[in-house]
Backbone as ProteinMPNN parsed JSONL, in Angstrom:
{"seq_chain_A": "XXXXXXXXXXXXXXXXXXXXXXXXXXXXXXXXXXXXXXXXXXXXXXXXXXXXXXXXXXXXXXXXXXXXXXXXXXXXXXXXXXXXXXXXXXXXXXXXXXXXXXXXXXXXXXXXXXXXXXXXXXXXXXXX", "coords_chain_A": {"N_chain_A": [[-30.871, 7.657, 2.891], [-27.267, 7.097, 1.962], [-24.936, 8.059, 4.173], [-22.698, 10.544, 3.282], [-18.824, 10.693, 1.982], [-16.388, 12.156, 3.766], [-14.101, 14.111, 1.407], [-10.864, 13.63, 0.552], [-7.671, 14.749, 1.092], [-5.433, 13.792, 2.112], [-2.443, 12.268, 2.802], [-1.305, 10.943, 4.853], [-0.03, 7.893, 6.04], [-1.656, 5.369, 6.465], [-2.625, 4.194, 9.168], [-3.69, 1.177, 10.872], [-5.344, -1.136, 13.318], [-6.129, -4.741, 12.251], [-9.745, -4.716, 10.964], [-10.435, -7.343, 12.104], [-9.518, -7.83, 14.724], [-10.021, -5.358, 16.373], [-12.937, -4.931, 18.343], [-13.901, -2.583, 18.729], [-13.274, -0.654, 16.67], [-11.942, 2.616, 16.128], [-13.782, 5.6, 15.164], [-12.633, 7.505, 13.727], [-10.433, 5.98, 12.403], [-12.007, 4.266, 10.925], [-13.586, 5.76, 8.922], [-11.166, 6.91, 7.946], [-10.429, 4.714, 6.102], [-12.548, 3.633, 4.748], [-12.724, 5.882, 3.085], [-10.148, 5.119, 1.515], [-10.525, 2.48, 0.624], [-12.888, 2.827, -1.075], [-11.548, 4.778, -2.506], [-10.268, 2.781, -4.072], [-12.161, 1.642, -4.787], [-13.182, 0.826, -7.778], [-13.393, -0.354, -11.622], [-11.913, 0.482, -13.185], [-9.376, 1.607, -11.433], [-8.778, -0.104, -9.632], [-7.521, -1.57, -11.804], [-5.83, -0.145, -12.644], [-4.413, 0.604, -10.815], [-3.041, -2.195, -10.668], [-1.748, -2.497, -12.812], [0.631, -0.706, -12.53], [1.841, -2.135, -10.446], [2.763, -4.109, -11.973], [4.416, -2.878, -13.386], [8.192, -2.782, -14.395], [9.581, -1.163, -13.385], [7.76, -0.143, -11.525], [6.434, 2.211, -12.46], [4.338, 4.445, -14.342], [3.531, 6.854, -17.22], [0.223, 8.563, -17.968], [-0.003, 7.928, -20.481], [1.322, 5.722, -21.077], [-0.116, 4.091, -19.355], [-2.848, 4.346, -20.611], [-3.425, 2.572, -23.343], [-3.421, 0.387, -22.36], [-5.046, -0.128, -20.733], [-6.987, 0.714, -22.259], [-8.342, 2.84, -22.122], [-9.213, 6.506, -22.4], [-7.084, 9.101, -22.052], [-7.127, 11.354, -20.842], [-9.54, 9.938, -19.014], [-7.95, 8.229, -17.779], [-6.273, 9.972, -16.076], [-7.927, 11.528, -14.929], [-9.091, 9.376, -12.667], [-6.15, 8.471, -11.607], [-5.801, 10.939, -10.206], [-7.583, 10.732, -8.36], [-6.766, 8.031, -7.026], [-4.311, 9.474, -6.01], [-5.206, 11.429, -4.604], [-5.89, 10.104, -2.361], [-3.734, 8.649, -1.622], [-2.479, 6.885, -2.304], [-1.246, 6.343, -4.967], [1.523, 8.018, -5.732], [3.023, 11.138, -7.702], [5.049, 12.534, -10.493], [6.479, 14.994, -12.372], [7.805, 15.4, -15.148], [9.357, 16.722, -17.322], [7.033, 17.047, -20.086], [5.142, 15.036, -19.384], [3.725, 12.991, -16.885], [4.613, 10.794, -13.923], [3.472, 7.946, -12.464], [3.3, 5.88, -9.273], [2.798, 3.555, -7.417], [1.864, 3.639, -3.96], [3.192, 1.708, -1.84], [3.591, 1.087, 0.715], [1.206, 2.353, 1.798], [-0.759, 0.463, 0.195], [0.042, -1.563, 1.167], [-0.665, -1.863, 4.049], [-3.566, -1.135, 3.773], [-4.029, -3.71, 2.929], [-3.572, -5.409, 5.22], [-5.436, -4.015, 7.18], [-7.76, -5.0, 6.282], [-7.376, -7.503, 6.723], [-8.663, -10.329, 7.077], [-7.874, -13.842, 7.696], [-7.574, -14.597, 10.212], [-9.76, -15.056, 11.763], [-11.749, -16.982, 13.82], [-14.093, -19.058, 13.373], [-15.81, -19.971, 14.717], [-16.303, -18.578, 17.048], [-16.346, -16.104, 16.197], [-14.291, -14.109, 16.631], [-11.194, -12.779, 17.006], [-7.873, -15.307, 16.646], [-5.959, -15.809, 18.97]], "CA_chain_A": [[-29.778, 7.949, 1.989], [-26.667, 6.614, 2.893], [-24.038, 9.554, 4.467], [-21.494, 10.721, 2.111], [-17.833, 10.105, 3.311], [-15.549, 13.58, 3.048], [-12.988, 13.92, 0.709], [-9.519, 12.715, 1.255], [-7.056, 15.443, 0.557], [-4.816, 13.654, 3.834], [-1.707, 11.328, 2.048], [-0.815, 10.235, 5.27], [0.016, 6.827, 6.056], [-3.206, 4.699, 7.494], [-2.834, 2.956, 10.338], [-4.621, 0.884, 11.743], [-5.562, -2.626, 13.438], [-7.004, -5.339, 11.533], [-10.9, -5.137, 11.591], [-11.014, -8.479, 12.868], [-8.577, -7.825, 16.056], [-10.714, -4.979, 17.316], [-14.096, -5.099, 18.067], [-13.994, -0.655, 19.205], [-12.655, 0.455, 16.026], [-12.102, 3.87, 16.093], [-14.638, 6.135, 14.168], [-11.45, 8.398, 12.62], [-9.607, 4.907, 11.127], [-12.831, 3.673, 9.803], [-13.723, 6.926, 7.924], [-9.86, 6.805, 6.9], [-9.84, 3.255, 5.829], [-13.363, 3.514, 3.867], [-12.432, 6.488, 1.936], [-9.302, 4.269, 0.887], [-11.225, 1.652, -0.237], [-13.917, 3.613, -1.634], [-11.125, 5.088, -4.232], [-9.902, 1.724, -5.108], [-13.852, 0.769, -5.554], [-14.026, 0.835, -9.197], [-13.037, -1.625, -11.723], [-10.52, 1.111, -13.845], [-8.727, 2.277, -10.647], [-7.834, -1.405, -9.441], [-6.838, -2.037, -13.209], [-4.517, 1.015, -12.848], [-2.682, -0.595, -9.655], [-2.724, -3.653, -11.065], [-1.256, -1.938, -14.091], [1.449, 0.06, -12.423], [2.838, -2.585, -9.864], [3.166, -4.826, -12.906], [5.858, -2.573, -14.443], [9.49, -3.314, -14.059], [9.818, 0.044, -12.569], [6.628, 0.07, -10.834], [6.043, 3.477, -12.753], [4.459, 4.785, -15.816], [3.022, 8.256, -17.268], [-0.937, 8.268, -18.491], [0.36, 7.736, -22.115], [1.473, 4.047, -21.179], [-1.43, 3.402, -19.145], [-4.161, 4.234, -21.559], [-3.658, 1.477, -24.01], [-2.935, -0.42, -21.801], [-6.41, -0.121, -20.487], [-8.418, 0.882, -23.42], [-9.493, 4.299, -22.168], [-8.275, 7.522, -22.932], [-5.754, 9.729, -21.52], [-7.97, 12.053, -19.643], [-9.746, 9.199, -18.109], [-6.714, 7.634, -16.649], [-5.422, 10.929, -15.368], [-8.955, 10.891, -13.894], [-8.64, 7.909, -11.893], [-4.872, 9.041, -11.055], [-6.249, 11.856, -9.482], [-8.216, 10.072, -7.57], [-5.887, 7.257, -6.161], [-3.467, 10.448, -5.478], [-5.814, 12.064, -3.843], [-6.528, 8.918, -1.371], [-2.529, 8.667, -0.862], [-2.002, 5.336, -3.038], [-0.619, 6.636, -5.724], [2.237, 9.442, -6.047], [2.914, 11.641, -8.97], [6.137, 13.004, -10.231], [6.313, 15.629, -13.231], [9.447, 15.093, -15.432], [8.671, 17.47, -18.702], [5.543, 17.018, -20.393], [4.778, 13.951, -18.378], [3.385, 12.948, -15.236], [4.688, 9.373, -13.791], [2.833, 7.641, -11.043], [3.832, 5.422, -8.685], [1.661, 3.219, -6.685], [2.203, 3.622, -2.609], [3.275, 0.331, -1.215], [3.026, 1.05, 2.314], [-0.688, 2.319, 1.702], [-1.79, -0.637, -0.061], [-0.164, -2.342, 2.386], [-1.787, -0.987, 5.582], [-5.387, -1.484, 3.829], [-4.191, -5.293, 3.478], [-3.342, -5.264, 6.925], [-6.604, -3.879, 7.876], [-9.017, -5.663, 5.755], [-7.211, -9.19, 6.852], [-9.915, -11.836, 8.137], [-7.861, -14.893, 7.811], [-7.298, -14.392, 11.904], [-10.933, -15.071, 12.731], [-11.864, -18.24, 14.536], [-15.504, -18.921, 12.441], [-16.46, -20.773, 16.05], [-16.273, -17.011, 18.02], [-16.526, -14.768, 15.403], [-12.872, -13.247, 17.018], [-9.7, -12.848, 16.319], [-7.14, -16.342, 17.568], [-4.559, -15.313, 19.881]], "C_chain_A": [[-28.462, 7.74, 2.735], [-25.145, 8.221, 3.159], [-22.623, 9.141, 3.535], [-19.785, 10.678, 2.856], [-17.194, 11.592, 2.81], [-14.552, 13.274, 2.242], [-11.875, 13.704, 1.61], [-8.711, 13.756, 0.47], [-5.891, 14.907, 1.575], [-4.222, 12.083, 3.193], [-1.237, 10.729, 3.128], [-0.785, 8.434, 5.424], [-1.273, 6.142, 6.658], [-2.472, 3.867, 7.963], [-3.562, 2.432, 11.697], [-5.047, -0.87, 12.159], [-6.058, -3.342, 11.935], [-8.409, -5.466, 12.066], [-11.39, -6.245, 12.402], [-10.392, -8.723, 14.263], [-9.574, -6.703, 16.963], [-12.182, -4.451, 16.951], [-14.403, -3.021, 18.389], [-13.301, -0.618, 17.954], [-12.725, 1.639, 15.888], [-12.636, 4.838, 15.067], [-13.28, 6.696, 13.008], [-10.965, 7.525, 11.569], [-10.857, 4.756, 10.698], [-13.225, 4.809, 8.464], [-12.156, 7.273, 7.017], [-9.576, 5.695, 5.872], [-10.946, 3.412, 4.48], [-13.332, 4.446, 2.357], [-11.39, 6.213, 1.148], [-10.11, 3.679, -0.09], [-12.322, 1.995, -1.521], [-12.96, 4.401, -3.06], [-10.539, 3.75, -5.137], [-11.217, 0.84, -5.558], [-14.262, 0.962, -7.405], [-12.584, 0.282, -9.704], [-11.73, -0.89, -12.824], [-9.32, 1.343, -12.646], [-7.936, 0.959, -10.059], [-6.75, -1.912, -10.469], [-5.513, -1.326, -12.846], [-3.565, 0.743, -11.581], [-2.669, -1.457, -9.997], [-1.278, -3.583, -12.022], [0.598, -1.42, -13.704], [2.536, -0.877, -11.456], [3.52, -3.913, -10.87], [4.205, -4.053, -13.852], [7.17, -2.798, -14.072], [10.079, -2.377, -12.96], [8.821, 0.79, -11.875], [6.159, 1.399, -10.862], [5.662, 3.417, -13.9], [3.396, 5.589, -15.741], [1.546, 7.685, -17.75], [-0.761, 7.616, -20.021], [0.849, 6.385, -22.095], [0.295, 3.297, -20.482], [-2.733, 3.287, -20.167], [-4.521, 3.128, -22.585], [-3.369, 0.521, -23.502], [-4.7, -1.292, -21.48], [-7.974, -0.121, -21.276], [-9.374, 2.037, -23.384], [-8.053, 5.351, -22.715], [-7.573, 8.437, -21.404], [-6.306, 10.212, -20.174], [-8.765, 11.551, -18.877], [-9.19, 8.565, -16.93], [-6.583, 8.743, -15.465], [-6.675, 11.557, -14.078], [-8.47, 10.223, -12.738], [-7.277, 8.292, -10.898], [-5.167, 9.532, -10.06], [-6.67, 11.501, -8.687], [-7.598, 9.489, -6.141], [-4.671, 7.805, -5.527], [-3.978, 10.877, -4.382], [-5.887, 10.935, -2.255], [-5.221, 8.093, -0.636], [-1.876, 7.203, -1.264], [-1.729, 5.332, -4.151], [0.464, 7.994, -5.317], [2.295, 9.842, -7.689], [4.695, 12.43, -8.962], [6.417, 13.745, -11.782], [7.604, 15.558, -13.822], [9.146, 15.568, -17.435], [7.426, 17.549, -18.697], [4.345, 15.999, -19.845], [4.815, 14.076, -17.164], [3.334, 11.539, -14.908], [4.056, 9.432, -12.547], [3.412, 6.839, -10.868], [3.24, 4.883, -7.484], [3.101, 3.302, -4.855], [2.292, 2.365, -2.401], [2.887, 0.656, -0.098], [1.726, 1.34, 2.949], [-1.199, 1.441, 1.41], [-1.566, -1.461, 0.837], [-0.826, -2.595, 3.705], [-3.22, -1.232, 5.055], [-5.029, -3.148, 3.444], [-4.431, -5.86, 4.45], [-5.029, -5.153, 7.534], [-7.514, -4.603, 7.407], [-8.778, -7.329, 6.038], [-8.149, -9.79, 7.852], [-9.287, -12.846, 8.198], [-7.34, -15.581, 8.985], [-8.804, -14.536, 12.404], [-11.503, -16.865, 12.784], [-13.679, -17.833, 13.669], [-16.253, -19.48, 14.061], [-17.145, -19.64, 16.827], [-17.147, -16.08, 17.348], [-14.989, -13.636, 15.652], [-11.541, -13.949, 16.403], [-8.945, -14.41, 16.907], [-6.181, -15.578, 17.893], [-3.734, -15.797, 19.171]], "O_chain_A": [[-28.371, 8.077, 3.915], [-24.702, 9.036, 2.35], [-21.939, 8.156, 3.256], [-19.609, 10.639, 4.073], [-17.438, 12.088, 1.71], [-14.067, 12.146, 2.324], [-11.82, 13.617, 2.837], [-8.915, 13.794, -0.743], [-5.245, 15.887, 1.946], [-4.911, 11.072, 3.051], [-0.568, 9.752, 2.792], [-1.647, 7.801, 4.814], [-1.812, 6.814, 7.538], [-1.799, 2.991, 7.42], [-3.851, 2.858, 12.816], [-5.025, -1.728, 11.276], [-6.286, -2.768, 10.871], [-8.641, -6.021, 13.14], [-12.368, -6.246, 13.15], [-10.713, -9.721, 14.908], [-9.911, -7.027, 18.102], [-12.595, -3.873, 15.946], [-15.463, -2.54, 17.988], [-12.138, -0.481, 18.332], [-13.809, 1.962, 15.403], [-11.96, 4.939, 14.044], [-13.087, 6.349, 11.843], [-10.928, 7.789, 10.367], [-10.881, 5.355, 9.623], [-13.109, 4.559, 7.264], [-12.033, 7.715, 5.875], [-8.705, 5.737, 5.002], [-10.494, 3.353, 3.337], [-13.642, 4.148, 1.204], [-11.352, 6.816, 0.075], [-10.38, 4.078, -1.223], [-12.426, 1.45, -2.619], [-13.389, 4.573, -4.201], [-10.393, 3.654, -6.356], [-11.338, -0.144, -6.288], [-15.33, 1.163, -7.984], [-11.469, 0.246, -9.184], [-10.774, -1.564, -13.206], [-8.185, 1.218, -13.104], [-6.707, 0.92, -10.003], [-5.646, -2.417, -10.269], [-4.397, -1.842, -12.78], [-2.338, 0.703, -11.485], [-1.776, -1.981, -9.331], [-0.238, -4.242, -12.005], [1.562, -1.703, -14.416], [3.746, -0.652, -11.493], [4.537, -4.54, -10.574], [4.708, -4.536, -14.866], [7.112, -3.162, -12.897], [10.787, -2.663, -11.994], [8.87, 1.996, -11.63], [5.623, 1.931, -9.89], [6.207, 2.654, -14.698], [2.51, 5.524, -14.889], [1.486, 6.472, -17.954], [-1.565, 6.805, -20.481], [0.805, 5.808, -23.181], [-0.18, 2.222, -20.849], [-3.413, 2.284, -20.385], [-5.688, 2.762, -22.727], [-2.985, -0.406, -24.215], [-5.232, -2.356, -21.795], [-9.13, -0.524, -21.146], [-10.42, 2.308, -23.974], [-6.889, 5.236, -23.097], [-7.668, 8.291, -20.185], [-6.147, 9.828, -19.015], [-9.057, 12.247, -17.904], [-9.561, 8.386, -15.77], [-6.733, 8.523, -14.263], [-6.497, 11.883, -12.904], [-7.541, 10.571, -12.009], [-7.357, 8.385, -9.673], [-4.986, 8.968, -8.981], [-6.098, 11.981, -7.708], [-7.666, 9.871, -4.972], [-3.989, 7.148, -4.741], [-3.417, 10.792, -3.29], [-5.925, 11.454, -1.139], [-5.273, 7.319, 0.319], [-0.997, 6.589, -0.659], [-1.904, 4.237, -4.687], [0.042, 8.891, -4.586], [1.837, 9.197, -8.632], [5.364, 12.761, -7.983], [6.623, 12.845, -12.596], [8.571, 15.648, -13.066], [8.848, 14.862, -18.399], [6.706, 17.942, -17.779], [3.12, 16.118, -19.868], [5.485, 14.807, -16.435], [2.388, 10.873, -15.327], [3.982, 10.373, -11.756], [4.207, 6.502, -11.745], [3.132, 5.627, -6.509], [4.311, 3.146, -4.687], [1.329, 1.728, -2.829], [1.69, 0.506, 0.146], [1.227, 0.936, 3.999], [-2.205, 1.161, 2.062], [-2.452, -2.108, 1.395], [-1.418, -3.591, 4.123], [-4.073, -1.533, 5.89], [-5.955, -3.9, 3.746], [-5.315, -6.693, 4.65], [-5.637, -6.019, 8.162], [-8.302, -4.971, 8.277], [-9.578, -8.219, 5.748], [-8.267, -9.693, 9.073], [-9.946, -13.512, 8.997], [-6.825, -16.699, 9.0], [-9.032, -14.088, 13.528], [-11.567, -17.673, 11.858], [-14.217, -16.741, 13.483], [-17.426, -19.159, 14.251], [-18.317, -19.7, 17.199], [-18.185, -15.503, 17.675], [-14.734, -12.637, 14.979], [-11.126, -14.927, 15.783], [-9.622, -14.795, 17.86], [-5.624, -14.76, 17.16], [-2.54, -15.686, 19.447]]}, "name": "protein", "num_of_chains": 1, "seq": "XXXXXXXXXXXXXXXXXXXXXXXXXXXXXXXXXXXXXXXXXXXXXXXXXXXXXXXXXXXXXXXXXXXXXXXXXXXXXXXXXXXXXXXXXXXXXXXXXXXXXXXXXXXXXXXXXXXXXXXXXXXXXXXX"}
């Protein structure tokens, strides 16, 4: 059975090499990096960054996402929760609404780390 990863209650920033620069990655980033990925692993939660850096104001409450998407409210806010929780989304309460606001510098940093197009196919390593 494969081991469960802990929750992610921890918004800090990830950083960390690119997998393909070091061959020691450090147990802590990988368990930080996977439980990243692991909340953007499903095919509503990508939608919903897809969704949110496509707005003009790279914000909007559950009530513009939902039809957007085709689920309902409490699904989204689901999901939200989620990609909050994992530090790639923020949230910001303004009345009866709750706007999100995707993290750039998080999604950025798991670009960063997940980049392969630095590996020599000859080696298997990174090119200087």
């Amino acid at each position: 059975m494969p081991k469960a990863l802990p929750l992610l209650d921890d918004v800090s920033p990830l950083c960390c090499a690119p997998l393909a620069s070091t061959p020691d990655f450090p147990e802590e980033d990988a368990v930080r990096l996977a439980i990243r990925l692991k909340a953007l692993a499903d095919p509503v939660r990508l939608r919903l960054i897809a969704s949110l850096l496509g707005q003009p104001t790279r914000e909007a409450c559950t009530c513009e996402l939902a039809p957007i998407l085709g689920v309902s409210e409490p699904t989204v806010s689901h999901h939200l929760k989620t990609l909050a929780k994992a530090g790639l989304v923020s949230k910001e309460r303004r009345g009866m609404s709750v706007f999100y606001t995707p993290e750039i510098d998080a999604l950025r940093a798991l670009g960063v780390a997940v980049r392969f197009d630095e590996i020599d196919d000859r080696r298997g390593l990174c090119r200087a």
